[in-house]
RODO-2510 file (C-alpha; in nm, 4 decimals, decimal comma):
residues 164
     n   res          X          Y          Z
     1     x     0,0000     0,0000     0,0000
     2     x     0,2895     0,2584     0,0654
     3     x     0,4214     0,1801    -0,2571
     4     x     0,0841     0,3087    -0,4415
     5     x     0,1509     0,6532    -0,2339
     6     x     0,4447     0,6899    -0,3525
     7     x     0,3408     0,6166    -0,6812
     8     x     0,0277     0,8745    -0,6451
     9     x     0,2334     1,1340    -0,4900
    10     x     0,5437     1,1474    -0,7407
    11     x     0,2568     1,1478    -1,0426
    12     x     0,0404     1,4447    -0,8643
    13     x     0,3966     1,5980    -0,7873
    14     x     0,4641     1,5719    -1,1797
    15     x     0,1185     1,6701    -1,2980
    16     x     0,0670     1,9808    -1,0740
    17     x     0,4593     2,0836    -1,0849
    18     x     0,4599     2,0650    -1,4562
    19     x     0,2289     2,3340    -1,5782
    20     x     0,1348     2,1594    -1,8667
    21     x    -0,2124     2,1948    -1,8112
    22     x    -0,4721     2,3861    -1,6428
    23     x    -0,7116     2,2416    -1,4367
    24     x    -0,7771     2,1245    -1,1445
    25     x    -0,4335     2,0661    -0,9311
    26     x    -0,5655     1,9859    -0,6102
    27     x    -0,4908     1,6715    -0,4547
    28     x    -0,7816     1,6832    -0,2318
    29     x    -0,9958     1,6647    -0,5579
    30     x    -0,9585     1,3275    -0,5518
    31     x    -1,2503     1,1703    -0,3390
    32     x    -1,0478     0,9349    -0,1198
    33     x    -0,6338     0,9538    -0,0513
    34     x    -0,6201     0,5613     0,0276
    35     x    -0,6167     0,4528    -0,3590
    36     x    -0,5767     0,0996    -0,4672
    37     x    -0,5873     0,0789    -0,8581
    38     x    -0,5177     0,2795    -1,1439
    39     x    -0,6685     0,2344    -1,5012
    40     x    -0,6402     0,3888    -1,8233
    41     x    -0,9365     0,3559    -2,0707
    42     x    -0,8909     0,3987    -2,4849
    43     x    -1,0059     0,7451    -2,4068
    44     x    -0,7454     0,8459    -2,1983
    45     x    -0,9330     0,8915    -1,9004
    46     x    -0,7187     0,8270    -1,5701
    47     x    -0,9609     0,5812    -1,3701
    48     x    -0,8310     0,6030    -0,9626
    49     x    -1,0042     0,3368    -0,7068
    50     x    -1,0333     0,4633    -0,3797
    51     x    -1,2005     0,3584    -0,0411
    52     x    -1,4555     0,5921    -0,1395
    53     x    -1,5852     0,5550    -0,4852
    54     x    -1,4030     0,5728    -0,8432
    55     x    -1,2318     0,9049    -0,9490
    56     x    -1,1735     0,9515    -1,3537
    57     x    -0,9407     1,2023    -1,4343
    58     x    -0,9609     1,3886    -1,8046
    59     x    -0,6351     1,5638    -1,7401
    60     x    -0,7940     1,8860    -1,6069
    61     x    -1,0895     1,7952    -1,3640
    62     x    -1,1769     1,4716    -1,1439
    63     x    -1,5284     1,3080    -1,1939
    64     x    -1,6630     1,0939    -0,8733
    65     x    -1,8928     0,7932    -0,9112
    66     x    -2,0223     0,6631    -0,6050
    67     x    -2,2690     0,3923    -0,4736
    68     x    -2,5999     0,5308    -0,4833
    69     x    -2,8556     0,2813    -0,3325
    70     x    -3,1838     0,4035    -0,4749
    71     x    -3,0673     0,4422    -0,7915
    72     x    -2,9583     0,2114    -1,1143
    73     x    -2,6356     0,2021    -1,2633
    74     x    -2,4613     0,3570    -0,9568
    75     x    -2,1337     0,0881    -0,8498
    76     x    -2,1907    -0,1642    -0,5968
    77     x    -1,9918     0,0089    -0,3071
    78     x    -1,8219     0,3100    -0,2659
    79     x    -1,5074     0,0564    -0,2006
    80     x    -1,2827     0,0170    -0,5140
    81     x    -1,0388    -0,2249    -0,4828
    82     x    -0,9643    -0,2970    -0,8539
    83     x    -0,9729    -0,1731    -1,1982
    84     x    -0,8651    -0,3117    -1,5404
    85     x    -0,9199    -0,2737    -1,8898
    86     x    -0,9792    -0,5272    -2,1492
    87     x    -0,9026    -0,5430    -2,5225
    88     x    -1,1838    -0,3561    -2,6401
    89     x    -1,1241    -0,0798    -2,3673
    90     x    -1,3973    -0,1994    -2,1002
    91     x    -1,3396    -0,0682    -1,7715
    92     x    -1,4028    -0,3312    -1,5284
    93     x    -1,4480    -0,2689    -1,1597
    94     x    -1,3549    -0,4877    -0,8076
    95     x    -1,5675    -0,3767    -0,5305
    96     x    -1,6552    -0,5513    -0,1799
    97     x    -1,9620    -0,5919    -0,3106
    98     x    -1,9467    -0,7090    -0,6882
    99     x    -1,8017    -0,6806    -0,9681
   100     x    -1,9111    -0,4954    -1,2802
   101     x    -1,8227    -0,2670    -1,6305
   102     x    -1,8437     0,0736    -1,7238
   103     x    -2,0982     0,1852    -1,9682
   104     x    -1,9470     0,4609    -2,1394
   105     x    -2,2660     0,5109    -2,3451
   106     x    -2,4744     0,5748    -2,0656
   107     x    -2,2365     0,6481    -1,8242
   108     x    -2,3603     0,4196    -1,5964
   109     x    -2,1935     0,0681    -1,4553
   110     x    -2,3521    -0,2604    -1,4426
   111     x    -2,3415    -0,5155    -1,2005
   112     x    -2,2324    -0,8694    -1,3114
   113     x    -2,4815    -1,1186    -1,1626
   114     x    -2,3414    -1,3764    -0,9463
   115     x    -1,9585    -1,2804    -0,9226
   116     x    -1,8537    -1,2735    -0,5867
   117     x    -1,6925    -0,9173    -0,4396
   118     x    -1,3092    -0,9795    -0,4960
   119     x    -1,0184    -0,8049    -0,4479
   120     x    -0,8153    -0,7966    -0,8056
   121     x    -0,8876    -0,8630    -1,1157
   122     x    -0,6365    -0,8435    -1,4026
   123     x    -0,6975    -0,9752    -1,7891
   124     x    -0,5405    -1,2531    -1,9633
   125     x    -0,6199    -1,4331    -2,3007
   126     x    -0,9262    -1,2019    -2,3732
   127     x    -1,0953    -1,3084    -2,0180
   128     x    -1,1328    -1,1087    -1,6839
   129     x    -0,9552    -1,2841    -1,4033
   130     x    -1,1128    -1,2410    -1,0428
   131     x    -0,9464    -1,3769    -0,7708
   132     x    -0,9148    -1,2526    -0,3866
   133     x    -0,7622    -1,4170    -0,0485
   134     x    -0,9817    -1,7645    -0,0226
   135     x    -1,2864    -1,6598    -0,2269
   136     x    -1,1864    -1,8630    -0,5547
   137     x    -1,1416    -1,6914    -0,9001
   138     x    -1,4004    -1,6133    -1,1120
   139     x    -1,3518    -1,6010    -1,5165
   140     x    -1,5577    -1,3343    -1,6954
   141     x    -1,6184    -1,3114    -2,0595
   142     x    -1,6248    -0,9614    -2,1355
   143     x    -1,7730    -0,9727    -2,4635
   144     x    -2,0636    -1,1577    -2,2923
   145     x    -2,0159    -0,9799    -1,9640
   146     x    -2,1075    -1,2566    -1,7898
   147     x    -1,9447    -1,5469    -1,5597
   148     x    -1,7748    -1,8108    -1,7833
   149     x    -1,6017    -1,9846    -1,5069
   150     x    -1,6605    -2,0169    -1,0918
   151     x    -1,4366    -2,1838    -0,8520
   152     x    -1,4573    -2,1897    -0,5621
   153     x    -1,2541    -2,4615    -0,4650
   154     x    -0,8654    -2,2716    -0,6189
   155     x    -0,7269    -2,0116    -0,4839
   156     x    -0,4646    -1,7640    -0,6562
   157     x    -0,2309    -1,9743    -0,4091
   158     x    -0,3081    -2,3190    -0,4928
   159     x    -0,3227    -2,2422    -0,8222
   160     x     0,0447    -2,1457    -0,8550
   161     x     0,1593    -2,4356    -0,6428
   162     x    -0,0010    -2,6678    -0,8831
   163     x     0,1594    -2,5103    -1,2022
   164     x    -0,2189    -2,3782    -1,2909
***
């Protein structure tokens, strides 16, 4: 976790000391300090996880997206723990309650049914890998955005000490 500070802080430290664009150069624009993913989409929108919702950064101004419970299309939980991007420039999102995509069209996310909250997710061989500490991984198809593959019985752990 200290090393994504460091990160953070020698990237704000570059963007605000720079002056190569004007904007927002606040730090505290950002809705959350503890951050635990970065993503960049096709667009090149700067996508920033926090313990309190998703930041995307256009290069001048922040955007928040939060949980909103009476509403559709809002994410899962205000707790982003991972972000990645597949081939066709999908965001996908890790929250501690679910896991779903960003809808660029309608600027909106959507929850995938039945995929367990998990902790990272990465992408390999055009699927979305889901894995956290004991919950299993899950294998999404993104072009389906759907589950392709549950288990619940391998671990991230277990899978490297087979060779699988």
């Amino acid at each position: 976790m200290r090393t994504w500070r460091h990160i953070f802080l020698l990237l704000a430290i570059g963007l605000c000391g720079s002056g190569a664009f004007a904007g927002s150069r606040n730090v505290e624009d950002i809705s959350n300090l503890t951050i635990h993913s970065f993503a960049q989409d096709l667009k090149g929108y700067v996508w920033i996880a926090t313990d309190n919702g998703l930041c995307r950064y256009n290069g001048n101004d922040y955007l928040h997206y939060y949980h909103d419970a009476e509403g559709t299309g809002s994410l899962p939980s205000n707790t982003v723990l991972s972000l990645v991007t597949d081939d066709d420039g999908v965001l996908w999102v890790a929250t501690d309650r679910g896991v779903c995509w960003y809808d660029g069209t309608n600027d909106s996310f959507e929850l995938v049914d039945g995929a367990p909250g998990v902790s990272k997710l990465a992408f390999n061989d055009g699927k979305v890998i889901c894995y956290g500490a004991g919950q299993g991984m899950t294998l999404l198809d993104p072009k389906k955005k759907r589950i392709d593959f549950l288990s619940t019985q391998h671990t991230v752990a277990r899978c490297r000490g087979t060779g699988g």
